[in-house]
SENUBA-429775 format. One record per residue (C-alpha): residue in three letters; z, y, x. Coordinates in steps of 0.5 Angstrom, whole numbers, plus 500, padded with zeros to 3 digits. Each point is the difference from the previous one (the first is absolute). Example, Ala and Ser with C-alpha at 12.3 -4.5 7.8 and 13.67 -1.06 7.14 Angstrom:
Ala516491525
Ser498507502
This chain:
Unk764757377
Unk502494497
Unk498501493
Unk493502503
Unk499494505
Unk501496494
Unk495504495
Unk495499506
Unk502492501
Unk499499493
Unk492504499
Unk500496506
Unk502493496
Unk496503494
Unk493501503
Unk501494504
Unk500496492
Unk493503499
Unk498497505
Unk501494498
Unk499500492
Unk496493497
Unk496501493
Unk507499496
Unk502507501
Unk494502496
Unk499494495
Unk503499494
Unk506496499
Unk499493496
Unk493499501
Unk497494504
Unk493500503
Unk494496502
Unk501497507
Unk493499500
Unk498509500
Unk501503507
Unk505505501
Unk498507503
Unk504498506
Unk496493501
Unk493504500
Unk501507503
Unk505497505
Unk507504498
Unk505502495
Unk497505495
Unk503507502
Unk502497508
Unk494504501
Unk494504496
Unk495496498
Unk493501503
Unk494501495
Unk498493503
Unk505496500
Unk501502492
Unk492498499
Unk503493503
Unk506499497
Unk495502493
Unk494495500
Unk506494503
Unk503501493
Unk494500496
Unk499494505
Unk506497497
Unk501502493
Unk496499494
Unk504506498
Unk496504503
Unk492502502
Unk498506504
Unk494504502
Unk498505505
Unk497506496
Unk496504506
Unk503503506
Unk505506503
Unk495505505
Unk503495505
Unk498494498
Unk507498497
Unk499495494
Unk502504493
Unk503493497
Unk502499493
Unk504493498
Unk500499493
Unk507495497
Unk501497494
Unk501493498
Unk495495501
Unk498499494
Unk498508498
Unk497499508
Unk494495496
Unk500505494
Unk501506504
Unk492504500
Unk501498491
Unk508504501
Unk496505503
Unk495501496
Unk505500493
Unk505505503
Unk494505501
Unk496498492
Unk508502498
Unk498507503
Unk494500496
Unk503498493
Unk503502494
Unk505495500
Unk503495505
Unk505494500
Unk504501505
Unk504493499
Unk497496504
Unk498505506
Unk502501508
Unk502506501
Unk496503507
Unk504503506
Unk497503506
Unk505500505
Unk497505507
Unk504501505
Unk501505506
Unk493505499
Unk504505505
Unk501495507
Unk506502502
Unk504499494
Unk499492501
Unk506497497
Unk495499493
Unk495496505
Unk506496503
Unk502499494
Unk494498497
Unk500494505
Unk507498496
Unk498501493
Unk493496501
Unk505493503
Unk505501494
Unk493501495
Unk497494505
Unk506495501
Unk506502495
Unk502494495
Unk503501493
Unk499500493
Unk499508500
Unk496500506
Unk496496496
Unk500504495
Unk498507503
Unk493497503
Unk498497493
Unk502508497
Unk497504505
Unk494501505
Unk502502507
Unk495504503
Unk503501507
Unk498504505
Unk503500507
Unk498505503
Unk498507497
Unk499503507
Unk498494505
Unk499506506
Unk505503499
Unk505494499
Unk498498506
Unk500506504
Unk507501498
Unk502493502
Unk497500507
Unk505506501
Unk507498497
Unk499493504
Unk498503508
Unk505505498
Unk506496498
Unk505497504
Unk503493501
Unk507505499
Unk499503493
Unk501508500
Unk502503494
Unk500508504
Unk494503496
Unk498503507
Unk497494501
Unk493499502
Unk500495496
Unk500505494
Unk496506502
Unk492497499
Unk495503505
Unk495505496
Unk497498495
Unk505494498
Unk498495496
Unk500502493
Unk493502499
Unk493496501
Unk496499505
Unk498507499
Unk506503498
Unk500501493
Unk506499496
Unk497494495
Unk505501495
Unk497507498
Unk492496498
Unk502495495
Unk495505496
Unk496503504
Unk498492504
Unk496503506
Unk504495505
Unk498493501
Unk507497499
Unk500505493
Unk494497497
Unk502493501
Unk506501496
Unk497503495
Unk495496499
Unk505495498
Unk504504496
Unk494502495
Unk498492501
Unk507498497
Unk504507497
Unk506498502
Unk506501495
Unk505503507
Unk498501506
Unk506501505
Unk499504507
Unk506499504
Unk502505505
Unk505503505
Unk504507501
Unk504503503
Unk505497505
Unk506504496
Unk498498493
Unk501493497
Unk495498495
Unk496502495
Unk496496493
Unk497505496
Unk499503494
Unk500506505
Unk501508498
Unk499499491
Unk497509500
Unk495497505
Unk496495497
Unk494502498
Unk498501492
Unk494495500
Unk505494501
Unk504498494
Unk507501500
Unk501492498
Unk497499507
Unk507503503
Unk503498494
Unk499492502
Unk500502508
Unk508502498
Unk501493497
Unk496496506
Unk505504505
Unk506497497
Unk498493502
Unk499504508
Unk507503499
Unk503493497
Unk498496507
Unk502506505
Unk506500497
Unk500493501
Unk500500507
Unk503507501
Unk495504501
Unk501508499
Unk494503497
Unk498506495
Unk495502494
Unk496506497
Unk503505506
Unk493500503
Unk493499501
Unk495500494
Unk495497496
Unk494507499
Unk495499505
Unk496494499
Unk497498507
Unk508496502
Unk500492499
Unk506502496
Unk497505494
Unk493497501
Unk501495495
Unk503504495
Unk494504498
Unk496492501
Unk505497494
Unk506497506
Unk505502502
Unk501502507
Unk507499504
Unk501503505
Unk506498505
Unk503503507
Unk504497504
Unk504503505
Unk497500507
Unk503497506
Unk494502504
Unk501494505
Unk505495500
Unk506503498
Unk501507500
Unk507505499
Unk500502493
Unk506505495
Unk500493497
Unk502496506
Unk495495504
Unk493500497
Unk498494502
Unk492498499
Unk502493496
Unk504504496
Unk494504498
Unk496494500
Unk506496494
Unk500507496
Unk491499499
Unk501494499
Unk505500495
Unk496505497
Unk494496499
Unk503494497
Unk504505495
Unk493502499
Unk498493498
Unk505499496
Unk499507495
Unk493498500
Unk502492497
Unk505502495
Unk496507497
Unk494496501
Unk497502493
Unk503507499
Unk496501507
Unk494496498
Unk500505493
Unk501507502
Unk494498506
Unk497498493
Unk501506496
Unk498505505
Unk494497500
Unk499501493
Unk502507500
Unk496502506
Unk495498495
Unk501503495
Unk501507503
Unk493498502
Unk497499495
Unk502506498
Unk496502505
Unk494497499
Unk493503501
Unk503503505
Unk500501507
Unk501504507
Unk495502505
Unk500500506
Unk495502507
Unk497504505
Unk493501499
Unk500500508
Unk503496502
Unk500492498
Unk504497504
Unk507504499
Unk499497493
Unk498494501
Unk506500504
Unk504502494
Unk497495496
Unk502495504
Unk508500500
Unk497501492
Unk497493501
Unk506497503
Unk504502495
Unk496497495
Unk498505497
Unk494501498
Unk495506500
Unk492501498
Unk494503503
Unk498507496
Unk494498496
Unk496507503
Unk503506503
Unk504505496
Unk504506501
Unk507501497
Unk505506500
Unk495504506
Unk501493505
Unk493496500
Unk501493500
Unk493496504
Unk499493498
Unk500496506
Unk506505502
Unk504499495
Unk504494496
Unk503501492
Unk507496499
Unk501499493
Unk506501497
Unk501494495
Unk501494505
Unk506496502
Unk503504507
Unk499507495
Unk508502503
Unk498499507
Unk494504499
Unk505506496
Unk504499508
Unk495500503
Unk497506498
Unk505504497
Unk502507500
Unk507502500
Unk504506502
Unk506500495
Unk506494502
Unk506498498
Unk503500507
Unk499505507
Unk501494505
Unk495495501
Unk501495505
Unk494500502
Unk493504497
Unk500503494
Unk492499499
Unk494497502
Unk495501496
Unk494495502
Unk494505498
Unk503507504
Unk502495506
Unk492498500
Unk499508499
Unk494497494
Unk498504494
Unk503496495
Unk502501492
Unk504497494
Unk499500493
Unk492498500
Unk496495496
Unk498494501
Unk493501499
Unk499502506
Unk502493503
Unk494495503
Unk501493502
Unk507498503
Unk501500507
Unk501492502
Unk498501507
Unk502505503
Unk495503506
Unk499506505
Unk495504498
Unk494498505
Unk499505506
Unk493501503
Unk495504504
Unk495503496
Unk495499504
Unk497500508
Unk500507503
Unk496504507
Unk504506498
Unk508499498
Unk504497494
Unk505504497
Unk507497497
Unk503503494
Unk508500503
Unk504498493
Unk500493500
Unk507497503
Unk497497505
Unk496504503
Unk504502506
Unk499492502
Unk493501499
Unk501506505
Unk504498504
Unk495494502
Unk495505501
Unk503504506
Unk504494502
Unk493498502
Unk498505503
Unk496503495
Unk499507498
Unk502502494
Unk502508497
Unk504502495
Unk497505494
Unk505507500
Unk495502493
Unk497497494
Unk493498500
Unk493498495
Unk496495503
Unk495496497
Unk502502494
Unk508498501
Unk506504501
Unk504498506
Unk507503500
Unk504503506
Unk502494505
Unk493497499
Unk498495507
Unk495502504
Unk497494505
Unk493503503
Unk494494501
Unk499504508
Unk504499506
Unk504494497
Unk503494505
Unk495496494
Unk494501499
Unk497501493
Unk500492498
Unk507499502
Unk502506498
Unk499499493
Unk502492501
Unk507502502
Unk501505495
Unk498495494
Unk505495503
Unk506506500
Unk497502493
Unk501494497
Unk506497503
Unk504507498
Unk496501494
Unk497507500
Unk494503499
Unk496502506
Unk494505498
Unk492499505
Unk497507500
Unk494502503
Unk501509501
Unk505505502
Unk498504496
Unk504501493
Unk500502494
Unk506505499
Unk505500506
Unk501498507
Unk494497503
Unk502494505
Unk498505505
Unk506505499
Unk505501505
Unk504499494
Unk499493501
Unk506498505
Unk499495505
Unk507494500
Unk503497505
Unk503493500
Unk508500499
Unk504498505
Unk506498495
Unk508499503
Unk506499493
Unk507500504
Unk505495498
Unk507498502
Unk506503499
Unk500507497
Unk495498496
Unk499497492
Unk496494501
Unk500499493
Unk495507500
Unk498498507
Unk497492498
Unk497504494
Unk495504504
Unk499494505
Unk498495494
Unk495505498
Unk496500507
Unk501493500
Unk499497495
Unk495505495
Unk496504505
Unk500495506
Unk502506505
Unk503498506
Unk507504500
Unk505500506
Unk508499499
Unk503504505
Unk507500501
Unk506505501
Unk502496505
Unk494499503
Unk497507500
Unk502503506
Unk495495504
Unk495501495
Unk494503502
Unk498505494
Unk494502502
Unk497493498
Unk501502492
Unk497507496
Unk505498494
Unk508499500
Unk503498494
Unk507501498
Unk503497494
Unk507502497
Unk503502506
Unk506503503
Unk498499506
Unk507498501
Unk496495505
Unk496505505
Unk504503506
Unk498508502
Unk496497505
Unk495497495
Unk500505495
Unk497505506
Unk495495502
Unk498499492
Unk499508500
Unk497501505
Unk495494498
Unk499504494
Unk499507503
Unk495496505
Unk495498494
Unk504494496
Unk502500493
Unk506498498
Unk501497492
Unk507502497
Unk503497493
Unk508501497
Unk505502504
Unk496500506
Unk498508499
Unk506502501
Unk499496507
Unk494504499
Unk504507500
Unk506499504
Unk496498506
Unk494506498
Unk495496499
Unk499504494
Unk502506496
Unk502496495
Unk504504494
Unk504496494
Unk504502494
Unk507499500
Unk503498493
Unk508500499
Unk502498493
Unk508502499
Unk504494499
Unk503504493
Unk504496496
Unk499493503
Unk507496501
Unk501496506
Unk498494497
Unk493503497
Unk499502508
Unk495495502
Unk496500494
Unk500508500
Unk496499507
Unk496495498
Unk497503494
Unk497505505
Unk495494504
Unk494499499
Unk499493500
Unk494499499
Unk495504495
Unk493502499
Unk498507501
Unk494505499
Unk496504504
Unk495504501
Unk494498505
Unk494505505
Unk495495499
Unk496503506
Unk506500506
Unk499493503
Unk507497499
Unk498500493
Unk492497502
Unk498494495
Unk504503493
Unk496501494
Unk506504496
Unk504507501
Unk506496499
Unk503494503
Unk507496499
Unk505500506
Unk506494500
Unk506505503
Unk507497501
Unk503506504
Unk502506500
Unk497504505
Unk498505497
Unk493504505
Unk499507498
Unk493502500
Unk496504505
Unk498507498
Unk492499500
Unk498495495
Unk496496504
Unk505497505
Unk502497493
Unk496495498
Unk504497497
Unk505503495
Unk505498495
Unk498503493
Unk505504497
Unk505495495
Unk497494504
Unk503495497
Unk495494498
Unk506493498
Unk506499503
Unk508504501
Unk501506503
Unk505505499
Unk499507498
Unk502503505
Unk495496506
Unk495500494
Unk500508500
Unk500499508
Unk494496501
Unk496503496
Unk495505503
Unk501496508
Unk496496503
Unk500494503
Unk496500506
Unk499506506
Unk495499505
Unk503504507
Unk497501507
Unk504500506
Unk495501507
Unk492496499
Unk504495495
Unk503499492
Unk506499496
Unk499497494
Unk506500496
Unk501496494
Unk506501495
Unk501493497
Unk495493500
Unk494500499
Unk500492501
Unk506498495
Unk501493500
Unk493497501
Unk497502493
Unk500507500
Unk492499502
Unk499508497
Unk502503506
Unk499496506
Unk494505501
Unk504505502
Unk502496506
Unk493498502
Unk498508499
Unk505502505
Unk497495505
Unk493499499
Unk500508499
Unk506502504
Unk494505505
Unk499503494
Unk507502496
């Protein structure tokens, strides 16, 4: 009992000193600083890791050093969704401050030249932090890393900002820091309370480690549809910088991590000096954390093979990409396997951290600066070896998915050509207007070949992330490699939406073909209006143009608007959503349905509910309410689990279900969804929700089962073994029945499905309840094991059930991945705008 007292008086003891830690406990021994530059603590108002910095202390505490320190200048490159400033310091001596646009300048032309002195040459670093927000000790420690760069007085100080050029961000994550912040400091006590039973360490759904709509940040480094991204990458292009850092946390058990990460599971584009130089800079990491007695480890875990993570981004962009993770204390402090976990002691490890990076980056300076330089080189000799030629890609209806694509392109600096005239290639037509060429002789020509690439063999079965995303598929847009510059018009400096129009005023109706992306918005619009609108069930000629199933019907008569004001509003959403709206004057067609027939299906406004909150993964669930929000303008209502059972249903004819468990609904709420859906509602189910689906009879839902015996597999092999058996992300190909109505807007009898699950959904027994049905060895890029690639094949992704008036829409995997994946986001909208007609 004594022995316990004594242990409980000493954590006590113990967790009191963190409470009374002063700047010395994280700063370097011997080095004195400049009186004149303002402690975090004199701006933000307490010792940092007392509490979690707020974002707006941070931006505070930032432009008061930039105020103070002709070391340092700072910008405000654009803003989060919450109107939260993306700011980017930019720290070196004052004498390369006079002279930094020409440094910049002469970094770049080294990438661009056959031979370069790197004597002479700072070194560029890009230091992020905290891009998950709940992993804030990097953001803490940043308000460290800027005072020491700002204040600290020596001759190495001196000698590091004349070597090398800082580009610091603060905050890679402003939301979500400041989301996570709010909850570690109105849950802390003046007591600390290491239990991790604590409120304090269980966040409230969905937590702060995402953005405003709760996407992981770290996965769009490529992709870049997110406003914190395109800052970030509009600087990273702006500048190349030789390392970039990214400063993370773990697992409470865990002690601390620097990268090189797993050597199989790096991807092949990357060279192997790359890793090579990236082993050598972490013995400066391992020489300053053993300094200080901080455990850590290496090569154990993560990896460097998908090219969207801070870290790996670089490596395919001539940098090398550092990946660090600290052990999370979740709060303040927090019980670990390796004692008390306290936040400052996180925030000490980062921070040493980012000063052992400084250090590396100073004293392999031209090392660094000529292995950036030779990639260049060769990445331009393997374009030269593909000069004259190019890829292709497009959709001959659908403009705006490629200009979209076309757009990350554009941020990525790469550049691409309009097509000189129409042409058609390998069957797959390409339209001048709808299409773009991209040549393959230019600078970026290794991140084109990670864009686009087609892979199914690889070294290693495990990825810590996906194993492909191939940009072309994603977009679902015809595309091919290999063809000929000839083919290239001008090159594409201003980038523009294809312009969108009515073709004319009308006193009988207007049709609108359903192909392009944003035709839902213009749809939506419609109805919203209260105006009437019918959808095509059949192929029709009119006018000498064929329209194809899903065509928009919106008759002149017996309108809200009147002929006049009918064609204004309908010009004004074309144009805004970029679509082509057709004038005619008859009925009667050429070949097909007339715009009389039954088989013209009168629609009705969506009434849309999403369901969040706990069961639920917001990751999914944030990428469905990004896409109604901020692409199609439709108004999507978040229902809580929590709050469910008071909600009145019937106010919706849509509920959404994102990945789910629904460990979140109680039997009382299950029952009062079902009887919604049997009363007229249609429910939308993706992942693991189908198995939700049909435990609770929602639907006769019927799954292969895979076992895969564990032979000759030695303990220790146990994990891999299990793991090779994932699918962590891959691209697949189906089969598509291009009359049913999910499938309404598609040109091709085959589209690419992004599937990261295992649920494998057997096929009706009548064909056309298949609309959509994996094709035999389904396989487009990415890893899958034998054993689930022979399963898979010949299933579906996608069953439409009835139960009562209403439907079950069940989809296997995601259609809305990660913001990009743009060339099934139609699916979704089928299920709704169509929903009455599945």
């Amino acid at each position: 009992m004594k022995k316990l007292f004594l242990l409980c008086l000493l954590s006590c003891a113990f967790i009191q000193a963190q409470n009374e830690i002063d700047l010395s406990y994280y700063l370097p021994q011997g080095v004195t600083y400049n009186q004149n530059i303002p402690t975090p603590e004199s701006v933000i108002g307490h010792q940092v890791g007392k509490w979690h910095v707020t974002h707006d202390k941070l931006v505070q505490y930032m432009y008061a050093l930039a105020n103070a320190s002709d070391r340092i200048t700072i910008e405000n490159r654009g803003k989060t969704f919450e109107d939260r400033p993306l700011l980017l310091l930019t720290i070196t001596s004052p004498k390369n401050h006079q002279r930094i646009d020409d440094i910049r300048k002469a970094h770049i032309a080294a990438t661009e030249s056959n031979s370069v002195n790197t004597a002479n040459m700072p070194i560029v670093v890009y230091q992020g932090f905290s891009i998950h927000g709940n992993e804030p000790s990097g953001a803490n420690a940043g308000l460290l890393a800027a005072y020491y760069l700002a204040a600290a007085e020596s001759e190495a100080i001196n000698d590091l900002l004349e070597n090398v050029i800082i580009l610091f961000d603060p905050s890679f994550n402003p939301d979500g820091l400041q989301r996570f912040a709010y909850w570690a400091n109105t849950n802390k006590s003046i007591n600390l309370n290491p239990d991790p039973n604590d409120r304090e360490y269980s966040e409230v759904w969905p937590g702060g480690r995402t953005n405003h709509y709760w996407f992981d940040m770290n996965r769009d480094w490529l992709p870049v549809q997110l406003p914190e991204s395109r800052a970030r990458i509009a600087t990273f292009h702006k500048w190349l910088p030789n390392i970039l850092t990214d400063h993370h946390e773990m697992g409470t058990n865990s002690t601390f991590f620097f990268q090189p990460g797993i050597q199989s599971r790096t991807h092949p584009l990357t060279p192997k000096l790359n890793q090579e130089l990236t082993k050598r800079i972490a013995n400066y990491h391992a020489k300053a954390l053993d300094k200080i007695g901080s455990l850590y480890y290496t090569e154990e875990s993560f990896d460097d093979f998908y090219y969207g993570k801070g870290s790996t981004f670089p490596d395919i962009n001539g940098g090398i990409g550092i990946l660090f993770e600290q052990a999370s204390s979740r709060g303040h402090v927090q019980e670990s396997d390796n004692g008390l976990l306290t936040f400052p002691f996180g925030i000490r490890n980062q921070f040493t951290a980012a000063l052992s990076t400084l250090e590396a980056a100073k004293n392999m300076r031209e090392e660094i600066l000529t292995y950036q330089h030779n990639f260049f080189k060769n990445a331009r000799n393997e374009a030269a070896k593909e000069s004259g030629k190019a890829i292709v890609f497009g959709d001959e209806k659908d403009a705006a998915k490629t200009y979209h694509l076309a757009e990350i392109l554009k941020r990525h600096q790469i550049k691409f050509n309009e097509i000189k005239q129409d042409f058609t290639v390998n069957g797959k037509h390409f339209k001048k207007g709808y299409s773009y060429i991209i040549p393959k002789n230019q600078k970026n020509t290794r991140l084109i070949n990670a864009m686009f690439e087609i892979r199914t063999t690889f070294k290693d079965s495990l990825f810590y992330d996906v194993s492909a995303w191939t940009f072309p598929l994603a977009f679902n847009l015809d595309y091919a490699e290999g063809v000929s510059t000839k083919n290239a018009g001008a090159e594409v400096a201003d980038l523009q939406f294809k312009k969108g129009k009515v073709t004319g005023q009308s006193n009988y109706a207007y049709v609108m073909e359903w192909h392009e992306y944003y035709t839902p918005k213009v749809l939506n619009k419609i109805l919203s209006k209260g105006l009437r609108a019918k959808v095509a069930m059949k192929q029709f000629n009119l006018n000498g143009t064929p329209y194809d199933y899903g065509t928009i019907l919106i008759p002149v008569q017996n309108q809200k608007l009147n002929a006049k004001n009918l064609y204004s509003f309908l010009n004004d959403l074309a144009q805004e959503s970029h679509v082509q709206i057709d004038a005619v004057s008859t009925g009667l067609t050429q070949k097909g349905i007339d715009l009389g027939s039954s088989q013209f299906k009168a629609l009705k406004n969506p009434k849309i509910a999403l369901l969040v909150g706990d069961g639920i993964t917001s990751y999914d669930a944030g990428e469905i309410w990004h896409l109604f929000d901020t692409r199609y303008d439709i108004t999507v209502t978040k229902l809580d689990t929590k709050t469910i059972a008071n909600a009145d249903l019937s106010r919706y004819n849509t509920i959404i279900v994102a990945n789910s468990r629904t460990s979140g609904l109680s039997e009382a709420n299950t029952k009062k969804i079902i009887t919604w859906v049997k009363n007229g509602g249609t429910i939308i189910g993706y992942r693991n929700t189908l198995k939700w689906f049909k435990s609770k009879k929602l639907a006769k839902l019927e799954f292969k089962k895979v076992k895969v015996p564990a032979k000759n597999v030695s303990f220790e092999e146990r994990r891999d073994f299990r793991g090779a058996q994932f699918i962590g992300g891959a691209i697949f190909e189906a089969e598509i029945d291009r009359s049913h109505p999910i499938n309404f807007g598609y040109k091709n009898t085959k589209i690419a499905l992004f599937r990261n699950t295992t649920i494998f959904m057997k096929a009706d027994s009548s064909s056309y309840n298949n609309p959509i049905q994996y094709t035999k060895r389904p396989i487009l890029s990415g890893y899958i094991s034998k054993q689930n690639l022979d399963s898979l094949g010949g299933t579906v992704p996608l069953q439409i059930k009835s139960l009562g008036s209403g439907k079950v829409v069940a989809f296997t995997d995601n259609t809305n991945f990660r913001a990009f994946w743009y060339g099934t986001n139609k699916l979704l909208m089928n299920a709704i705008f169509f929903r009455e007609e599945l």
